[in-house]
C-alpha positions as CSV (number, residue, x, y, z in Angstrom):
1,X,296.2,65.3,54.7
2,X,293.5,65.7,51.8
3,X,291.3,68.2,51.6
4,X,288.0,65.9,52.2
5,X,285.6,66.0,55.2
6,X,287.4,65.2,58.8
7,X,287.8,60.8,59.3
8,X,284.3,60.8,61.0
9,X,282.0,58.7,59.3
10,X,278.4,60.3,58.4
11,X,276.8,58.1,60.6
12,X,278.8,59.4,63.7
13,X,278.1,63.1,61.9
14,X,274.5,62.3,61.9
15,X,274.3,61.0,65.5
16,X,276.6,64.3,66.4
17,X,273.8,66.6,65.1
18,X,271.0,64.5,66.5
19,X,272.2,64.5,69.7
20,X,273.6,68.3,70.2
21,X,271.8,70.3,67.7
22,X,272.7,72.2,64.8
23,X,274.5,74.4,63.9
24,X,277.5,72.3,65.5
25,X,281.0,72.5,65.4
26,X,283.0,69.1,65.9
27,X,286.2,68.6,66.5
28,X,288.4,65.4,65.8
29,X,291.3,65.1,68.6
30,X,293.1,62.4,66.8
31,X,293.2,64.7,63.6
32,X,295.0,67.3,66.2
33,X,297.3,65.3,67.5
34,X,298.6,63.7,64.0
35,X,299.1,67.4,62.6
36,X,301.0,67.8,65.8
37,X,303.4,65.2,65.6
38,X,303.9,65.6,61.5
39,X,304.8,69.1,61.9
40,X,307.8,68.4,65.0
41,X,309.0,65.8,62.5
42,X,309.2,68.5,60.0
43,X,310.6,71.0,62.3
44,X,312.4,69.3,65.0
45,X,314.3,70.8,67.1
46,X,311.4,73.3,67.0
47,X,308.5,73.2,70.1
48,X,305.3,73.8,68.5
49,X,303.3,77.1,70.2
50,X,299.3,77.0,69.6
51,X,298.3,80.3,68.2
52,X,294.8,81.0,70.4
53,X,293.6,82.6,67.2
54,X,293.1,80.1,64.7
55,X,290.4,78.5,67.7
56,X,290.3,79.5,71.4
57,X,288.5,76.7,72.7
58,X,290.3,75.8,75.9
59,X,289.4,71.9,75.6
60,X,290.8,71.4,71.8
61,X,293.9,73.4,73.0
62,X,294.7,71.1,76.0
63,X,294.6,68.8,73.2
64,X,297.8,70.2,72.2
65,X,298.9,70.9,75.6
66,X,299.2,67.7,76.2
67,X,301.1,66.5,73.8
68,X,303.5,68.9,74.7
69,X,303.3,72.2,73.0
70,X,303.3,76.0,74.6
71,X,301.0,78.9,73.7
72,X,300.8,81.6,71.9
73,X,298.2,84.4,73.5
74,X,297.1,87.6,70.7
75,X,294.8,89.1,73.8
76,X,294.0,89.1,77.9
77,X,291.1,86.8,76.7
78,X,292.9,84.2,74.4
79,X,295.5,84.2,78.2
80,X,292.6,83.5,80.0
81,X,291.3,80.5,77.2
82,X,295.7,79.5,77.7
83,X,295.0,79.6,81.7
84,X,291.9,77.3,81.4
85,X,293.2,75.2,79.3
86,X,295.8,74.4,81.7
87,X,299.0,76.2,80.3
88,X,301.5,77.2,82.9
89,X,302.0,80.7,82.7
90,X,305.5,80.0,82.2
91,X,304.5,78.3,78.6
92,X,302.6,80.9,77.5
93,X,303.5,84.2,75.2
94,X,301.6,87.4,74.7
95,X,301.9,88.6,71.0
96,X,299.6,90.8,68.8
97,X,300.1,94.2,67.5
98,X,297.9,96.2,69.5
99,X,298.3,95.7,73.3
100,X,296.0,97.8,76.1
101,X,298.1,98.9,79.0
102,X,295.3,96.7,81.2
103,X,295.9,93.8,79.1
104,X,300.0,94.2,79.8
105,X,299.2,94.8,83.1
106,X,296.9,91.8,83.4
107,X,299.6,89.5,81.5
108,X,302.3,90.5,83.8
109,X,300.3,90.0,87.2
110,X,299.1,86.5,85.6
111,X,303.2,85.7,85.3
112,X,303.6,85.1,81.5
113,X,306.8,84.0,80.5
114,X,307.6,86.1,77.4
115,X,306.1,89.0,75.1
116,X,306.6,89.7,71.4
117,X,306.7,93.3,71.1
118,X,306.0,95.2,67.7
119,X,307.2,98.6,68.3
120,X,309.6,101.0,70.5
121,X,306.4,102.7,72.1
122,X,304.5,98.8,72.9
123,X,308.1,98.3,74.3
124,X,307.9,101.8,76.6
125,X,304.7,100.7,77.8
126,X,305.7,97.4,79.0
127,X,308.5,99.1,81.0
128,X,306.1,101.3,82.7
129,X,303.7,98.6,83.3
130,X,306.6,96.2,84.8
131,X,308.1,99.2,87.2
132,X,304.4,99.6,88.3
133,X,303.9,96.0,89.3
134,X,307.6,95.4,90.5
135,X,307.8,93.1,87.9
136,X,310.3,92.3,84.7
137,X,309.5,91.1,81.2
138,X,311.5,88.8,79.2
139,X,310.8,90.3,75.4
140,X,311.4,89.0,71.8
141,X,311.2,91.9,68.6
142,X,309.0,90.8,66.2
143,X,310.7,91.7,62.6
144,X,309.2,93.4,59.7
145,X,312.7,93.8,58.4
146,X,312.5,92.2,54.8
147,X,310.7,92.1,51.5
148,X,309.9,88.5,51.5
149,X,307.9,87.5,48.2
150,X,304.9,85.4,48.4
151,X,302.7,86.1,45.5
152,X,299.5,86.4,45.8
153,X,299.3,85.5,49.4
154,X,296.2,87.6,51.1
155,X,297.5,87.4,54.6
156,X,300.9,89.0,54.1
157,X,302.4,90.6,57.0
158,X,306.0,91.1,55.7
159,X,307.0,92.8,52.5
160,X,304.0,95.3,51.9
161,X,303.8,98.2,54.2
162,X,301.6,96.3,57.7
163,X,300.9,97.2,61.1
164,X,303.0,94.7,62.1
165,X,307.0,94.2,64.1
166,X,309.5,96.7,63.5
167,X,311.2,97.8,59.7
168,X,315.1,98.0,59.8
169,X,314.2,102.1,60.2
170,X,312.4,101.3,63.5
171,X,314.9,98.8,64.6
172,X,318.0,101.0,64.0
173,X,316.3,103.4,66.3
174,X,315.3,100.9,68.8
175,X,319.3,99.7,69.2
176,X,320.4,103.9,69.2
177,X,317.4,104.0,72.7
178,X,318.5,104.1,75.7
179,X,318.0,100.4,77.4
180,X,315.2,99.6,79.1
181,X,315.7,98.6,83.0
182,X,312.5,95.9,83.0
183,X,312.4,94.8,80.1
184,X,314.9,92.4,78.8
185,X,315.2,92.1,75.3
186,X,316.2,88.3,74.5
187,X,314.5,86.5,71.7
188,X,313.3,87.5,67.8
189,X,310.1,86.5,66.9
190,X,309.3,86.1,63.1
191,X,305.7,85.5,60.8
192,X,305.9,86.4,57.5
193,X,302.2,84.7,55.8
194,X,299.7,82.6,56.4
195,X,298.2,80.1,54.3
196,X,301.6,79.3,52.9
197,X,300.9,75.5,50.5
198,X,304.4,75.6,49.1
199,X,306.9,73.6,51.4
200,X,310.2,75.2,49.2
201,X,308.3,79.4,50.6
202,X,308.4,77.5,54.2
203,X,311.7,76.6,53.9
204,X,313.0,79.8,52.3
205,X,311.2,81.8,55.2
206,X,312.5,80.0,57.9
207,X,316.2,80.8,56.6
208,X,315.6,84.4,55.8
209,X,314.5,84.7,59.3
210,X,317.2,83.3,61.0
211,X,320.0,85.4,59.4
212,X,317.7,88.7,60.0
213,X,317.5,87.3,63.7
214,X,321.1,87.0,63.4
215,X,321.4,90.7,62.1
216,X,319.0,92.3,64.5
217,X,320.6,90.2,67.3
218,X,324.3,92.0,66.3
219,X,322.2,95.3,65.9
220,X,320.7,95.6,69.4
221,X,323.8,93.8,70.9
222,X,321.5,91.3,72.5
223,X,321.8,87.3,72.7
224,X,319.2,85.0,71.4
225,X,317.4,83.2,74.0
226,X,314.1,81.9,71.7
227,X,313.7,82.1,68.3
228,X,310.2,81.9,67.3
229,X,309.1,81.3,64.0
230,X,305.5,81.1,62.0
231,X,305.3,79.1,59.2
232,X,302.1,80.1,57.9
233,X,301.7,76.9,57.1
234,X,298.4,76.2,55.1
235,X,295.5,73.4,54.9
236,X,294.1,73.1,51.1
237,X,290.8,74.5,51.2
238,X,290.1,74.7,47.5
239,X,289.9,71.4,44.3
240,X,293.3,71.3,43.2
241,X,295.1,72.7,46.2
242,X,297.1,70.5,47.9
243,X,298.3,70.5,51.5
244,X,302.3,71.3,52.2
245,X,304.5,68.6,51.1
246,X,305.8,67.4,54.2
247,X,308.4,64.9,53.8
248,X,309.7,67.5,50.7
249,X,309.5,70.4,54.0
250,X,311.2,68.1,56.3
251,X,314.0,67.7,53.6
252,X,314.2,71.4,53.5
253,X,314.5,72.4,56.8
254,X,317.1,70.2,57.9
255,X,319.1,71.7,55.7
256,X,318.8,75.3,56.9
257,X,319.1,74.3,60.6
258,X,322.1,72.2,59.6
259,X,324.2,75.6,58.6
260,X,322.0,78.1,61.0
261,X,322.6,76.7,64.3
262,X,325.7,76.6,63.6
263,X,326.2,79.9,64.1
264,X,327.2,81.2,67.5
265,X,323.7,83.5,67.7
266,X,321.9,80.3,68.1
267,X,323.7,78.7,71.0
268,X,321.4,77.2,73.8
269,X,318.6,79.4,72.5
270,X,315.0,78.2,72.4
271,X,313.1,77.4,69.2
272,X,309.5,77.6,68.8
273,X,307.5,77.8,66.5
274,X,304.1,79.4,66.1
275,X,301.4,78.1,64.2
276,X,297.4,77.7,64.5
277,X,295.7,76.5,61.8
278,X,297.8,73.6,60.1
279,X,297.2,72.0,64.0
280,X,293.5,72.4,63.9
281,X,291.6,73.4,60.5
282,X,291.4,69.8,59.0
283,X,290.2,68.5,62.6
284,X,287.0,70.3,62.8
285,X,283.4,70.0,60.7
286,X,280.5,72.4,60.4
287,X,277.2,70.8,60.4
288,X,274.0,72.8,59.4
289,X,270.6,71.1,58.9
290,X,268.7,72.1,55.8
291,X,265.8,73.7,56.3
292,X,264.3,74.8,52.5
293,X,265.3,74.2,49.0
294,X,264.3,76.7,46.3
295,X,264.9,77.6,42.7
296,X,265.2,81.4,41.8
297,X,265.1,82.1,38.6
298,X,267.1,78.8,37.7
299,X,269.6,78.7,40.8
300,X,269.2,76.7,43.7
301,X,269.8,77.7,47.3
302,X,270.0,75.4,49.6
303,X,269.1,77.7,53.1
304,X,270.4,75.9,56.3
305,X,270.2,77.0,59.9
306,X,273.5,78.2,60.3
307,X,275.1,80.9,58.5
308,X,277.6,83.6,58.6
309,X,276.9,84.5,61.5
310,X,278.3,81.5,62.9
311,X,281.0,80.6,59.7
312,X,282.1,83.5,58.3
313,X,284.9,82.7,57.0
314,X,284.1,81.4,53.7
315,X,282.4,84.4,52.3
316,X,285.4,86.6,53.9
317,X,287.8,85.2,52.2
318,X,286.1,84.3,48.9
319,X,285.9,81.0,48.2
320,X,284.0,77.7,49.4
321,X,285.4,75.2,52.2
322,X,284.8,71.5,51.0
323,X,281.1,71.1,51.3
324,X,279.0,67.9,51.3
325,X,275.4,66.9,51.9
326,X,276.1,64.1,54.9
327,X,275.0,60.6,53.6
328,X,273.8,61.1,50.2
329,X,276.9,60.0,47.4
330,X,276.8,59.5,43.9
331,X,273.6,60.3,42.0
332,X,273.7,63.5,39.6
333,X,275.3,66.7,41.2
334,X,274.0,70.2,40.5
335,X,275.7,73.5,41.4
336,X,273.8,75.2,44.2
337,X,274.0,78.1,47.1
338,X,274.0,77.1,50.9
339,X,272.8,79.7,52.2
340,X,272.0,80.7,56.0
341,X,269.2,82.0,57.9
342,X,270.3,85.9,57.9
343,X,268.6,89.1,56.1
344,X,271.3,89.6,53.8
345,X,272.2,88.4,50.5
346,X,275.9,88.1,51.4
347,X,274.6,85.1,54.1
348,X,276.4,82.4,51.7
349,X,278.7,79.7,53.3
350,X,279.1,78.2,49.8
351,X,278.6,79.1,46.7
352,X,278.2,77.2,43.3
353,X,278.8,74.3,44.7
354,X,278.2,70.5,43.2
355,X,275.8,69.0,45.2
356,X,273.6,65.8,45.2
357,X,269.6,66.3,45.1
358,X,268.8,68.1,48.6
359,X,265.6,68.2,50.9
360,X,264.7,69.9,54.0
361,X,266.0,68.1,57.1
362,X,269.5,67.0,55.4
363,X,272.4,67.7,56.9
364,X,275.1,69.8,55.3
365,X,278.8,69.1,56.5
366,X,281.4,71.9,55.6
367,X,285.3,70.9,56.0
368,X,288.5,71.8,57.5
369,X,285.9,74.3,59.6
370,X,288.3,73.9,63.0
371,X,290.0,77.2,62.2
372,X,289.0,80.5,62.2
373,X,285.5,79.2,62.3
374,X,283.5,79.2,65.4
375,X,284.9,82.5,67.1
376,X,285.5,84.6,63.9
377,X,281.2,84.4,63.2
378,X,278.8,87.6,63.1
379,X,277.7,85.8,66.3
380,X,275.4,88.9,67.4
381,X,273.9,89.5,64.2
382,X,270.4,88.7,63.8
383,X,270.6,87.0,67.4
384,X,270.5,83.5,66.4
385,X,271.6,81.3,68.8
386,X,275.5,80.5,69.0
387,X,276.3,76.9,68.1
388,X,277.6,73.9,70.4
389,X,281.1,72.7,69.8
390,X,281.9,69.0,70.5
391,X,285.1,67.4,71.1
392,X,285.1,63.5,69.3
393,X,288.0,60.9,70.8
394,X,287.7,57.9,69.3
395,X,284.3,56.8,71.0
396,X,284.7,59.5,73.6
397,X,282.6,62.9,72.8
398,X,282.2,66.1,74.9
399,X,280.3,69.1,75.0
400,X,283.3,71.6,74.7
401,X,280.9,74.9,74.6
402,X,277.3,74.5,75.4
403,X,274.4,75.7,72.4
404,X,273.1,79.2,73.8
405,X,269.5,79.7,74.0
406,X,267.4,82.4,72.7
407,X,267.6,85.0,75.5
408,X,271.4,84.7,76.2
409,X,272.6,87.1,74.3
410,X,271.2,89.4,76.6
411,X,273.1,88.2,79.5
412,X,275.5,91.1,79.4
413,X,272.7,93.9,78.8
414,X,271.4,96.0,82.2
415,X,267.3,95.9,82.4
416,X,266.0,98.9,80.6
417,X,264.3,101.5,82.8
């Protein structure tokens, strides 16, 4: 993949904004199932898991669903978004590092086939919540047992200190416990990064993480049922960032399941492998229309109707998604700030970025938008209305989340008195 606006022409981005509105979120299904398929090819035997997180959208998941993959649930909501997009319970996983005792309850009663836990007191509460409910919980540790090096990565959750899985202090203790009666410990579950470019880091996780499985495994005197493992496999968001190398990745994995599963641990157990955004990020656009154009002081902002509040993630992680004004090439660019419709100077989706001559009504189209875009917005802030999200297949397109109006946001507040 390259790091340029999804394979939708602008006249089809055009006719998406005339016809639903903007802001819009659209979504290319054909993008999602290539990424799919490239990354079994790179990991096979591995089943692919769709991390709810990166987008929740029950439509673009049954995407994946259909092509074969499981799920991978960080809340109760993100298992209700698995549930309506058809997952069988069975196929779906409740991780995350922070799990209520209604949500546990909730996943149990809904049948979920496995939970990652991240600590001996989680685990306790599953216990109690399965001897409540008559019920038993298959259960996979999610390690935090190594220092594993990856630069300057910002979304680490292995090698600093993190919230996350146990350390080898935590898991010593957990194998010295008493056993649980409910709660059957059968599977390690491994994520070290996210955002990971480097196909060679991929590869060197993946192998790290089976011999600490292989370790904890001996240490709890457990079998392996499923091995899950994240990737963190990244989408180039930045000019001279280039998306993981995946024939090199391919390569490189084949050679550390070629010695791993060789090893009794891994015999008959499950692989799967977690990931979210390398399935969906290049698949989706953000369209904003331009509303004013103004020089301040000598810089130009370009102020759109959709902002931070609905595409935060730009100015949360510091740096601009590939940005374009839709229809208008060549011609002399000029850096400028696209800015959105909120009371605050941090509103920016893009800054400094090389753009054409702009005028109100254009249409501004912001890349690899399809995760960690729509739901992780300041959607309540200023009370502009939430955006529409389209699903395009091949001539096929479909209202996947319906444009709120200007009252809705109310919906959930009692009359006042």
């Amino acid at each position: 993949m390259s790091r340029d606006l999804p394979a939708l022409p602008p006249a089809r981005l055009r006719a998406l904004a005339a016809r639903h509105g903007t802001p819009l979120y659209a979504y290319d299904a054909a993008a999602v199932r290539r990424a799919h398929a490239a990354v079994l090819r790179c990991f096979a035997p591995f089943r692919a898991s769709y991390s709810f997180k990166a987008n929740p959208n029950p439509h673009l998941a049954a995407v994946l669903r259909r092509q074969g993959a499981a799920a991978d649930a960080a809340s109760a909501g993100e298992l209700c978004a698995a549930l309506a997009a058809g997952f069988a319970p069975a196929d779906i996983t409740l991780g995350g590092p922070a799990k209520g005792d209604d949500e546990l309850a909730f996943a149990l009663a809904a049948g979920v086939g496995h939970f990652v836990v991240e600590s001996a007191a989680e685990l306790d509460r599953l216990e109690r919540a399965c001897r409540r409910l008559g019920r038993r919980a298959a259960c996979s540790v999610r390690l935090n047992t190594y220092a594993a090096g990856h630069g300057g990565l910002r979304e680490r959750m292995t090698g600093p200190p993190t919230k996350f899985g146990f350390d080898r202090a935590a898991l010593a203790a957990l194998a010295a416990s008493r056993p649980r009666r409910h709660c059957r410990l059968c599977g390690v579950h491994v994520y070290n990064a996210s955002g990971i470019l480097d196909a060679a880091l991929v590869a060197r996780d993946l192998a790290a993480a089976m011999a600490e499985a292989r370790r904890a495994a001996g240490l709890l005197g457990m079998g392996i049922s499923r091995l899950t493992f994240g990737p963190g496999l990244g989408v180039a968001y930045l000019p001279g960032q280039r998306d993981p190398d995946l024939a090199l990745l391919a390569r490189r994995v084949k050679t550390v399941l070629d010695r791993e599963l060789q090893h009794e641990a891994f015999r008959g157990a499950e692989l799967q492998l977690e990931l979210g955004r390398y399935l969906v990020a290049a698949a989706g656009v953000f369209l904003t229309r331009v509303l004013d154009v103004k020089t301040c002081r000598g810089k130009r902002f370009v102020v759109t109707d959709g902002g931070i509040n609905h595409f935060l993630r730009p100015a949360l992680m510091g740096h601009n998604h590939p940005t374009a004004v839709v229809g208008r090439a060549g011609g002399r660019l000029a850096a400028a700030d696209v800015c959105g419709p909120l009371c605050t100077p941090i509103d920016t989706i893009a800054r400094n970025v090389m753009l054409p001559r702009v005028t109100a009504g254009d249409l501004v189209a912001v890349g690899r938008a399809g995760a960690y875009g729509f739901t992780m917005g300041l959607q309540s802030f200023i009370s502009h209305r939430m955006p529409a999200e389209v699903l395009v297949d091949g001539r096929e397109e479909r209202v996947i989340r319906r444009r709120t109006g200007f009252g809705d946001g109310l919906a959930n507040v009692p009359p006042v008195r």
